[in-house]
SEFIZA-3560 file (N, C-alpha, C; in Angstrom, 3 decimals):
REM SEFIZA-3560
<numar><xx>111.715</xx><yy>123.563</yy><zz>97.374</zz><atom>N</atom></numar>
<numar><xx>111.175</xx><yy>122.747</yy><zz>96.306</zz><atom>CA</atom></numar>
<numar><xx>111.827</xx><yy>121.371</yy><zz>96.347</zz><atom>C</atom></numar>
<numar><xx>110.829</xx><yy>120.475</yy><zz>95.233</zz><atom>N</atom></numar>
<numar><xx>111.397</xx><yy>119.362</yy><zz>96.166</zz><atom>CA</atom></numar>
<numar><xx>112.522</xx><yy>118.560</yy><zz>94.951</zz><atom>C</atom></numar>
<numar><xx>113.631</xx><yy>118.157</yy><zz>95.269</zz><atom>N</atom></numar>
<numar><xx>114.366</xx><yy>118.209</yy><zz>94.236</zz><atom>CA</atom></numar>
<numar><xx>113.975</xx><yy>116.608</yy><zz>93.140</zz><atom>C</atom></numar>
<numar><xx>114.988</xx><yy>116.358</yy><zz>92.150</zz><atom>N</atom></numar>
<numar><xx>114.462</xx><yy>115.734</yy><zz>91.121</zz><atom>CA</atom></numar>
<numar><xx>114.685</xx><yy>114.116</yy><zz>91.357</zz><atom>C</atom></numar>
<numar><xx>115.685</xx><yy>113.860</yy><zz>92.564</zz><atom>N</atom></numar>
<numar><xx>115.775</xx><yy>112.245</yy><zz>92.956</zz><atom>CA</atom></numar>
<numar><xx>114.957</xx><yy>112.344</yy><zz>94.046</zz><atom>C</atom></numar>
<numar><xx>114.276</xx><yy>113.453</yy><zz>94.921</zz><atom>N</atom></numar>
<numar><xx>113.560</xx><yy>112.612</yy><zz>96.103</zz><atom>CA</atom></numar>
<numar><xx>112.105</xx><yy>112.713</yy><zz>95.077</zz><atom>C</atom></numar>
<numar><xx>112.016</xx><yy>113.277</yy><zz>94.543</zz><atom>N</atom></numar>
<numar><xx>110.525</xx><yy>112.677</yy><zz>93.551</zz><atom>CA</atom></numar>
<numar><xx>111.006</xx><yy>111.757</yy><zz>92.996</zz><atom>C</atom></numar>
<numar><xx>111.609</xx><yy>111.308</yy><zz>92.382</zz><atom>N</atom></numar>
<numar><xx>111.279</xx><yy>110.028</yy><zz>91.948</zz><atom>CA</atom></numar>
<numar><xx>111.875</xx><yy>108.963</yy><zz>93.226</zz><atom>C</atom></numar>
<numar><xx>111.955</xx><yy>109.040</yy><zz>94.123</zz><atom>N</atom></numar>
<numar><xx>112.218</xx><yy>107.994</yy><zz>95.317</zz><atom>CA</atom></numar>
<numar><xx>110.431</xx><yy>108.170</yy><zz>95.912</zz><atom>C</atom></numar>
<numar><xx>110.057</xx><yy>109.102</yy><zz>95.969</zz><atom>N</atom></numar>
<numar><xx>109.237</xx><yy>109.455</yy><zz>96.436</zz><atom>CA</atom></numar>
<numar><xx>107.793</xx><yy>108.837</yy><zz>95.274</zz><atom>C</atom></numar>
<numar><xx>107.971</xx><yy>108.685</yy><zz>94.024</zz><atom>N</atom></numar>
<numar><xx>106.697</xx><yy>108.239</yy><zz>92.955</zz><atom>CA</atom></numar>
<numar><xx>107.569</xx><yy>106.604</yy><zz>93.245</zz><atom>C</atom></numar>
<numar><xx>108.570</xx><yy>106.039</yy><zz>92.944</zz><atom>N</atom></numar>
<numar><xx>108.661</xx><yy>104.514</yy><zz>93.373</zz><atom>CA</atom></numar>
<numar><xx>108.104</xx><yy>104.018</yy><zz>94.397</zz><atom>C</atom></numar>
<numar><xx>108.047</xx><yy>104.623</yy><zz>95.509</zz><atom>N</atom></numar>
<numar><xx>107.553</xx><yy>103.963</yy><zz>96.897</zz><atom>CA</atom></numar>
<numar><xx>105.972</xx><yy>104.500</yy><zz>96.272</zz><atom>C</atom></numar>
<numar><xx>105.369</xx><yy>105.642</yy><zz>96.313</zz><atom>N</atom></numar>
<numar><xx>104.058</xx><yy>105.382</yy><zz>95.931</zz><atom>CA</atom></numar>
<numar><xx>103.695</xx><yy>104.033</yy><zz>94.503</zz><atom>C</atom></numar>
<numar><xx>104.404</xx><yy>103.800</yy><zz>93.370</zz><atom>N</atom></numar>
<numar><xx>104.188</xx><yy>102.818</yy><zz>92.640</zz><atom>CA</atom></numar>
<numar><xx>103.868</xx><yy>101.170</yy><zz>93.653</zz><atom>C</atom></numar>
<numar><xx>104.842</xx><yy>101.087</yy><zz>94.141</zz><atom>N</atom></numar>
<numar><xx>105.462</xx><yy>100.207</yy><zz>95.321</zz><atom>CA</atom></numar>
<numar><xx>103.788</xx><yy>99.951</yy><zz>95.790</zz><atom>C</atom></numar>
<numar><xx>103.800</xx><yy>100.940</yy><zz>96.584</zz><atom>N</atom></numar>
<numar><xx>102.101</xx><yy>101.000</yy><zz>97.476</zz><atom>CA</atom></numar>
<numar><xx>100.987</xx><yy>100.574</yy><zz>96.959</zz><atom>C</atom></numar>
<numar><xx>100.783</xx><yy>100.969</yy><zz>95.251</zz><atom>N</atom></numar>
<numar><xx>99.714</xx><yy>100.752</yy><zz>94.986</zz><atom>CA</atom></numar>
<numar><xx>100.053</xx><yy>99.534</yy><zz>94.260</zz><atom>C</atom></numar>
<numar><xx>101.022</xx><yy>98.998</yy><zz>93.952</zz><atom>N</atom></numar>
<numar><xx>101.634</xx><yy>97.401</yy><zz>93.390</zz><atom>CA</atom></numar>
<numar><xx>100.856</xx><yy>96.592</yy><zz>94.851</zz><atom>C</atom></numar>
<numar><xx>101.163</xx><yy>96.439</yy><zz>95.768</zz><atom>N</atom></numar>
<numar><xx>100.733</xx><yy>96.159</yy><zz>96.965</zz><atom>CA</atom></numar>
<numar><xx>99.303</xx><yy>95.829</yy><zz>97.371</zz><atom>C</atom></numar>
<numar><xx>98.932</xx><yy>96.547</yy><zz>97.044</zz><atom>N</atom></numar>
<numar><xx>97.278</xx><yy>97.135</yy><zz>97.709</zz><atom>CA</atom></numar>
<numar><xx>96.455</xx><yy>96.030</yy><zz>96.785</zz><atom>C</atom></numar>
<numar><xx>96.968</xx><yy>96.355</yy><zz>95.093</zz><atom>N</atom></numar>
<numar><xx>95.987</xx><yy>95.298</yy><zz>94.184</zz><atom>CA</atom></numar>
<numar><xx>96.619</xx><yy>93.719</yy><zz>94.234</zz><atom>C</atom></numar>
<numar><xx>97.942</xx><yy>93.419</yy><zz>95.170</zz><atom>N</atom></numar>
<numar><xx>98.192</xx><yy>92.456</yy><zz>95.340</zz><atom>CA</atom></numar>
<numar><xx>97.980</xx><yy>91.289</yy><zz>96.467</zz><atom>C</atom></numar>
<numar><xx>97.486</xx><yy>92.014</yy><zz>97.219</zz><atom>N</atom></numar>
<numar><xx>96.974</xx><yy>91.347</yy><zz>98.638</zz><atom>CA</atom></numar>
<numar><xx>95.543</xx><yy>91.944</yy><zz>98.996</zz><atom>C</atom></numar>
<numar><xx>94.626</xx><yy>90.890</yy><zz>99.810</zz><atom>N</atom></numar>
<numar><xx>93.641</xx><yy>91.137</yy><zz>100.959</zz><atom>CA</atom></numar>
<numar><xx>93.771</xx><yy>91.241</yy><zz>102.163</zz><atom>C</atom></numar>
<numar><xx>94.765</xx><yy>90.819</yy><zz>102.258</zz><atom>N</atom></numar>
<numar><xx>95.416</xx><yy>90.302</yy><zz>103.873</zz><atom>CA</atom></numar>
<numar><xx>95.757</xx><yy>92.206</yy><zz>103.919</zz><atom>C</atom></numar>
<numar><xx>94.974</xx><yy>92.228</yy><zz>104.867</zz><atom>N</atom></numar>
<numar><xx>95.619</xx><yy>94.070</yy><zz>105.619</zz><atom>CA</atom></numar>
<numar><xx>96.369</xx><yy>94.126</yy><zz>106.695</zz><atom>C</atom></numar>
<numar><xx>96.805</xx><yy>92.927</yy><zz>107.426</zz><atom>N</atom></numar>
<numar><xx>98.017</xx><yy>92.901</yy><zz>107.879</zz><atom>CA</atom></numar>
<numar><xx>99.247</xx><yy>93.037</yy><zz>107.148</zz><atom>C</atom></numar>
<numar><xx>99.111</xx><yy>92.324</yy><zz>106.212</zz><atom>N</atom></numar>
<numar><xx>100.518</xx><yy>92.087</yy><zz>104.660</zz><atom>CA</atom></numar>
<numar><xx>100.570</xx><yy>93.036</yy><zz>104.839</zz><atom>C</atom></numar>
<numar><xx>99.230</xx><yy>93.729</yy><zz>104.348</zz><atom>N</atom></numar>
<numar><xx>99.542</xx><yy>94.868</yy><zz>103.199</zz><atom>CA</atom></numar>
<numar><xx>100.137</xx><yy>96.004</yy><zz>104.106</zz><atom>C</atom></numar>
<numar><xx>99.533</xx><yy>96.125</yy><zz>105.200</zz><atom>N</atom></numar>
<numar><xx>100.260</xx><yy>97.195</yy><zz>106.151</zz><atom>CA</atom></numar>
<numar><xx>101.705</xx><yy>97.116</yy><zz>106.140</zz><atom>C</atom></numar>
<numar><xx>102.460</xx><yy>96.425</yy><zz>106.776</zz><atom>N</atom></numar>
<numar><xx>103.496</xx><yy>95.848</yy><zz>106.762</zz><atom>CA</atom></numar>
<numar><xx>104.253</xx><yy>96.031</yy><zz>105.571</zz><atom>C</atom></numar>
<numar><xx>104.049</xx><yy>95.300</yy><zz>104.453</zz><atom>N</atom></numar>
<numar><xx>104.612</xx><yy>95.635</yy><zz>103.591</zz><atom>CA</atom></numar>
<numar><xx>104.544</xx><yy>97.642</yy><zz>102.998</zz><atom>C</atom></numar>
<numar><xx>103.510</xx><yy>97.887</yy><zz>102.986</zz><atom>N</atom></numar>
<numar><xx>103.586</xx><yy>99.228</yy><zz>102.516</zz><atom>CA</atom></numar>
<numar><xx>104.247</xx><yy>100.502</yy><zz>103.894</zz><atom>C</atom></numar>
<numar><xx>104.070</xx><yy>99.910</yy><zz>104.725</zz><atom>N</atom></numar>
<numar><xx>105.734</xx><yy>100.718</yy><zz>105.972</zz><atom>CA</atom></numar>
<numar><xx>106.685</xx><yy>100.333</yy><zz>105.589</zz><atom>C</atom></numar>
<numar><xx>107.056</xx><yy>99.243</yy><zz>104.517</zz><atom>N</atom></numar>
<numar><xx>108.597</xx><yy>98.941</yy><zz>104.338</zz><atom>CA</atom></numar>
<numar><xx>108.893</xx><yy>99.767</yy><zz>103.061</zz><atom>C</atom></numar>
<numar><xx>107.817</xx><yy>99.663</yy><zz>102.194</zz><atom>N</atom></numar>
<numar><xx>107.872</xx><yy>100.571</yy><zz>101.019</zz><atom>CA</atom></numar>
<numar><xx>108.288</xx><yy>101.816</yy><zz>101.286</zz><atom>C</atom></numar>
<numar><xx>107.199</xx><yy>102.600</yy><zz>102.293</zz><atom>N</atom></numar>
<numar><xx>107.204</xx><yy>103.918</yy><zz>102.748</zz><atom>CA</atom></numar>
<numar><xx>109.006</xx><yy>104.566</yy><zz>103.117</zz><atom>C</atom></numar>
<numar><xx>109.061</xx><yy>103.417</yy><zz>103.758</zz><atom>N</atom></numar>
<numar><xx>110.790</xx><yy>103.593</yy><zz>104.468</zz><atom>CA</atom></numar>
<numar><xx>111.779</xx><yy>103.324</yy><zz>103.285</zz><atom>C</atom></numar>
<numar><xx>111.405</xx><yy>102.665</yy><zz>102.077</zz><atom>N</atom></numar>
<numar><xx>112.142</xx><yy>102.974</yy><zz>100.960</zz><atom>CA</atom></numar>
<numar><xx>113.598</xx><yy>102.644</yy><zz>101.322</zz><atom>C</atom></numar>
<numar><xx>113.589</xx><yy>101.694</yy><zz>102.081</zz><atom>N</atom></numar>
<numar><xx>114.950</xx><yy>101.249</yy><zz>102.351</zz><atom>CA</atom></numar>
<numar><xx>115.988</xx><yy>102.124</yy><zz>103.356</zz><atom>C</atom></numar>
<numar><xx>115.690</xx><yy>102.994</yy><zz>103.360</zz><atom>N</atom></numar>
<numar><xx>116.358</xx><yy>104.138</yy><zz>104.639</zz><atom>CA</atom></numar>
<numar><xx>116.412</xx><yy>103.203</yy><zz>106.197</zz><atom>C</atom></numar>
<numar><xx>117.305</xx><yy>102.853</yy><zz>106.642</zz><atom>N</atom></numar>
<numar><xx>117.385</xx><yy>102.277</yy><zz>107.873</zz><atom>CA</atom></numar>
<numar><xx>116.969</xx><yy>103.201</yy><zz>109.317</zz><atom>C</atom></numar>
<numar><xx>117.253</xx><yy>104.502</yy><zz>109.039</zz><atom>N</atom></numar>
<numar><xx>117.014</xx><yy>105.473</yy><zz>109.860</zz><atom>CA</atom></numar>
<numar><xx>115.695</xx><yy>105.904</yy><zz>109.666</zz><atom>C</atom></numar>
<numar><xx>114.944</xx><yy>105.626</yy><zz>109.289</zz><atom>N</atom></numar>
<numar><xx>113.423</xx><yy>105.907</yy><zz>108.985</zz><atom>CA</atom></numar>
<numar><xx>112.471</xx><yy>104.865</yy><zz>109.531</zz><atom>C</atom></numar>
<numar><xx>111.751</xx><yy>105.343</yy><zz>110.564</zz><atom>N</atom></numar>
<numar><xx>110.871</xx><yy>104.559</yy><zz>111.160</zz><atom>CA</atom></numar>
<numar><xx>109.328</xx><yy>105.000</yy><zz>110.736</zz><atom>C</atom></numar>
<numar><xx>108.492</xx><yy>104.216</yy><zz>110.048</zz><atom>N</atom></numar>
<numar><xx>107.115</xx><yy>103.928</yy><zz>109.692</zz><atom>CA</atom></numar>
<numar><xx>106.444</xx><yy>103.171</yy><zz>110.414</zz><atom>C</atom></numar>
<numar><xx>105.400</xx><yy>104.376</yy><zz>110.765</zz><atom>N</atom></numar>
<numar><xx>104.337</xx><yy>103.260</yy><zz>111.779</zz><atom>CA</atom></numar>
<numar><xx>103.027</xx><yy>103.589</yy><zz>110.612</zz><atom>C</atom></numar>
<numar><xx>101.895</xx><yy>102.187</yy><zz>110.223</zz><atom>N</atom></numar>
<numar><xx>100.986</xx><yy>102.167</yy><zz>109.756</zz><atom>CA</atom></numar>
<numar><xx>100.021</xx><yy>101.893</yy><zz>110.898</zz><atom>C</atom></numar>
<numar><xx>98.844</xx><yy>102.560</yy><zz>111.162</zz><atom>N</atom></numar>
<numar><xx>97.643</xx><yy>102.417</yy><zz>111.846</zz><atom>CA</atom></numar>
<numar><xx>96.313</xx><yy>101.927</yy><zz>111.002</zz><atom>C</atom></numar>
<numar><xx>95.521</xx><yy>101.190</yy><zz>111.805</zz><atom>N</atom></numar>
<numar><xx>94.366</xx><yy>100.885</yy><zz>111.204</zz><atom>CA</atom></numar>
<numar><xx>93.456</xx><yy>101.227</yy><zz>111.943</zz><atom>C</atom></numar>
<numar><xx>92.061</xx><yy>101.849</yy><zz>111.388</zz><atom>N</atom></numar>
<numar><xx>91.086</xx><yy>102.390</yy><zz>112.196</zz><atom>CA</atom></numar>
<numar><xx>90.441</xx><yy>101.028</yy><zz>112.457</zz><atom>C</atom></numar>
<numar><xx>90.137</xx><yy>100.979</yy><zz>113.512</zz><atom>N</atom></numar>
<numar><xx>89.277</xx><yy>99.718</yy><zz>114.344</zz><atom>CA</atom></numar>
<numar><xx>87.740</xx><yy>100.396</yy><zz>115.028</zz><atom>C</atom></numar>
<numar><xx>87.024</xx><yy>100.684</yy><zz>113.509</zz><atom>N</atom></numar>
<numar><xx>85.358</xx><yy>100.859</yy><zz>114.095</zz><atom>CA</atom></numar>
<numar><xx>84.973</xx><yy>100.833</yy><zz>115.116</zz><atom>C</atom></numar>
<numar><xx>84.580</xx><yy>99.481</yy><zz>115.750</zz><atom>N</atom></numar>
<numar><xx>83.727</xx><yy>99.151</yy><zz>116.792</zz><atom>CA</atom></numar>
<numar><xx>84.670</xx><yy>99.466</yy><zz>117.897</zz><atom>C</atom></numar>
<numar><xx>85.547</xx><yy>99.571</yy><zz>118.244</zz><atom>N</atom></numar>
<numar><xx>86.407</xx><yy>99.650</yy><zz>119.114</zz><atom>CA</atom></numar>
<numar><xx>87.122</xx><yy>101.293</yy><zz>119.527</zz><atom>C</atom></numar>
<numar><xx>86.628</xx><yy>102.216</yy><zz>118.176</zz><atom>N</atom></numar>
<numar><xx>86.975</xx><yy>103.634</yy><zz>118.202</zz><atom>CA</atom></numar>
<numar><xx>88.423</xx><yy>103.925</yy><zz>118.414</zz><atom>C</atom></numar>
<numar><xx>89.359</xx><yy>102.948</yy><zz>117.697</zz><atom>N</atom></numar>
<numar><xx>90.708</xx><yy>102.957</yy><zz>118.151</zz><atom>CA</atom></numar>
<numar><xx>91.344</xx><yy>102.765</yy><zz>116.771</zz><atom>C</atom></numar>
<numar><xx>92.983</xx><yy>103.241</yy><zz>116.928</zz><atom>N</atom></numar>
<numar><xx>93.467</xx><yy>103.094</yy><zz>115.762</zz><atom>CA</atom></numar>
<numar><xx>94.251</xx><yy>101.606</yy><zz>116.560</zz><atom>C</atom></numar>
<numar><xx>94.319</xx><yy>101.118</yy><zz>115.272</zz><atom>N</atom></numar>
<numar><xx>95.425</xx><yy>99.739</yy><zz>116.004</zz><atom>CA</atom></numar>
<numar><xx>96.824</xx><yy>99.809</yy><zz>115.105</zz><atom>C</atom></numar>
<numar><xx>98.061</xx><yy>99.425</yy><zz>115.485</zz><atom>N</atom></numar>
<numar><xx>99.355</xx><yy>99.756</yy><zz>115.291</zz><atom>CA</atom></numar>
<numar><xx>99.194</xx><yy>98.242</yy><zz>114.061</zz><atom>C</atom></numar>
<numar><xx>99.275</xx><yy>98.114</yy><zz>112.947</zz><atom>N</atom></numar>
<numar><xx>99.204</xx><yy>97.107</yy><zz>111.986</zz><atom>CA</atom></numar>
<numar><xx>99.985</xx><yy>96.928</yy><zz>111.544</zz><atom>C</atom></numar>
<numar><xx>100.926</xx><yy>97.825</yy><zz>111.086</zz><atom>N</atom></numar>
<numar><xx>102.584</xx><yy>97.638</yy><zz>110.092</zz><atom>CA</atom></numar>
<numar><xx>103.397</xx><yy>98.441</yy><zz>110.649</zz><atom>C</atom></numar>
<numar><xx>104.799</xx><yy>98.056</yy><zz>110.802</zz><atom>N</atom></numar>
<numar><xx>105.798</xx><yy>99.207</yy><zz>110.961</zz><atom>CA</atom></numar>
<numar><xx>106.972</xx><yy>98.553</yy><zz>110.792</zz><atom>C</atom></numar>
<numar><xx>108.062</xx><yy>99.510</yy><zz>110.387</zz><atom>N</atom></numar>
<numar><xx>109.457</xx><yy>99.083</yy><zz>110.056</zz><atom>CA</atom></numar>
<numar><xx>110.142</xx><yy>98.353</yy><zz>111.367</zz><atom>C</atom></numar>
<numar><xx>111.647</xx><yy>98.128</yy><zz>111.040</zz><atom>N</atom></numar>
<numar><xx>112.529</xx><yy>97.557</yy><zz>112.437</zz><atom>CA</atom></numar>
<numar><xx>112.269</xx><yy>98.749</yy><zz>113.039</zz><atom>C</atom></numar>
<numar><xx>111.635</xx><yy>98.702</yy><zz>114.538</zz><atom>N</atom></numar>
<numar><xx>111.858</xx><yy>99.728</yy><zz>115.715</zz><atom>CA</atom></numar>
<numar><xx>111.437</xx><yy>99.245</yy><zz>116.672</zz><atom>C</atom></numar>
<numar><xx>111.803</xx><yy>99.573</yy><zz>117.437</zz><atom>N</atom></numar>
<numar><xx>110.998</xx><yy>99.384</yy><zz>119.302</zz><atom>CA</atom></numar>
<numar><xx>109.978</xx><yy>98.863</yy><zz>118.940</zz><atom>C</atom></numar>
<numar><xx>108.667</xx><yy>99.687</yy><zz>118.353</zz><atom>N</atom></numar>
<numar><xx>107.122</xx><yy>99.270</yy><zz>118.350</zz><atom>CA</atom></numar>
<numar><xx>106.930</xx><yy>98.084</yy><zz>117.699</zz><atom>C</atom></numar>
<numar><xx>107.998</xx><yy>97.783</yy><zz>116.835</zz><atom>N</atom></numar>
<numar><xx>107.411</xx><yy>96.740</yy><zz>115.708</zz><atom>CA</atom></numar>
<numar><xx>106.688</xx><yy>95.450</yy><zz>116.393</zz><atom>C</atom></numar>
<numar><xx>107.592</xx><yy>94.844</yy><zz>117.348</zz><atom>N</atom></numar>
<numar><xx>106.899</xx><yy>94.011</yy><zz>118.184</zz><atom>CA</atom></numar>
<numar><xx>105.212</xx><yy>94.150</yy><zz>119.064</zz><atom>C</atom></numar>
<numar><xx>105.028</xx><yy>95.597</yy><zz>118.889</zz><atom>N</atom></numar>
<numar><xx>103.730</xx><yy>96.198</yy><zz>119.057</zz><atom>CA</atom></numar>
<numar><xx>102.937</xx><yy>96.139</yy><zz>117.908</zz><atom>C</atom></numar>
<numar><xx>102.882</xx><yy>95.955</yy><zz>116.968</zz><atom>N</atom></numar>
<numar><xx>102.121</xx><yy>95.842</yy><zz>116.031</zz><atom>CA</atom></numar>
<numar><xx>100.677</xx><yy>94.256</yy><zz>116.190</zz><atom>C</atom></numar>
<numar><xx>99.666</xx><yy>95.338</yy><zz>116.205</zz><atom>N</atom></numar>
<numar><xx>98.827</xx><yy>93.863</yy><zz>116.101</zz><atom>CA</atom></numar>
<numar><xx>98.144</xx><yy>94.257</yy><zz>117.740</zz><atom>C</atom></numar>
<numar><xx>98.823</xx><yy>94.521</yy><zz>118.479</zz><atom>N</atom></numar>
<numar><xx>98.690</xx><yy>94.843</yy><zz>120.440</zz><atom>CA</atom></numar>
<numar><xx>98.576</xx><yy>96.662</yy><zz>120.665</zz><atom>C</atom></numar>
<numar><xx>99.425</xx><yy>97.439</yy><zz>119.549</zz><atom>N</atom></numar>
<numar><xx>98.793</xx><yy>98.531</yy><zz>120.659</zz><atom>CA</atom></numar>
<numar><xx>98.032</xx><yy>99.241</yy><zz>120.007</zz><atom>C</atom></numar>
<numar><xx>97.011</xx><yy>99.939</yy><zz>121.011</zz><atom>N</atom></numar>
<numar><xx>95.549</xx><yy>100.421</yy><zz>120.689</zz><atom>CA</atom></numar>
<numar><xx>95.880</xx><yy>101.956</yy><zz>120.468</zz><atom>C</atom></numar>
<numar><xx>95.847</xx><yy>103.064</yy><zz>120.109</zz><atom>N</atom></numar>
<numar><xx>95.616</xx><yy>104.391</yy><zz>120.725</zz><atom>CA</atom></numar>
<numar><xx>93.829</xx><yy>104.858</yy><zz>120.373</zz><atom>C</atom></numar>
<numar><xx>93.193</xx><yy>105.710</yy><zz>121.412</zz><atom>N</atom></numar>
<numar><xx>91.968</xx><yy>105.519</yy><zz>121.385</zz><atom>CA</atom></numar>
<numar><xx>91.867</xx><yy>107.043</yy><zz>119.937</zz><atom>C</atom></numar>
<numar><xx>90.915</xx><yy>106.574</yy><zz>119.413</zz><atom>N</atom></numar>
<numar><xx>90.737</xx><yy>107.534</yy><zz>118.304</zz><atom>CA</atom></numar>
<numar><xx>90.032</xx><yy>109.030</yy><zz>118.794</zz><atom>C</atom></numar>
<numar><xx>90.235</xx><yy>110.015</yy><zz>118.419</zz><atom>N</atom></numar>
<numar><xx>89.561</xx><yy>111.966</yy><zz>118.876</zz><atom>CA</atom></numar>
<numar><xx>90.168</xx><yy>111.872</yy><zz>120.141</zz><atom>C</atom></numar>
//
């Protein structure tokens, strides 16, 4: 069960997310910013956000915390099914 501080670490970062979402259009921001939310400040926690890319049938790498990929964000494709 899940104890009584990672729920509420866990309802702040969701508050966080949806503070976010009605605050920007930009879905780059918003990606970005809501992987930093997600990671809730944990340095050891790596968040990758994907965006589905329709016409292209691919997810694209849009937000993610400090890691290796971050510099991938925006460039890498993985093909979607």
């Amino acid at each position: 069960m899940v104890d009584e501080l990672t729920a509420q670490v866990e309802l702040l970062a969701l508050q966080q997310v949806a503070r976010i979402v009605r605050s920007t259009q930009d879905l780059t921001v918003a990606a970005q910013l809501i992987a930093e939310a997600t990671a809730g400040g944990r340095p050891t926690r790596d968040v990758y956000v994907y965006v589905y890319d329709v016409a292209a049938e691919e997810l694209v790498l849009t937000g993610a915390t400090e890691s290796p990929a971050a510099r991938e964000v925006g460039i890498l494709r993985v093909p979607y099914g």
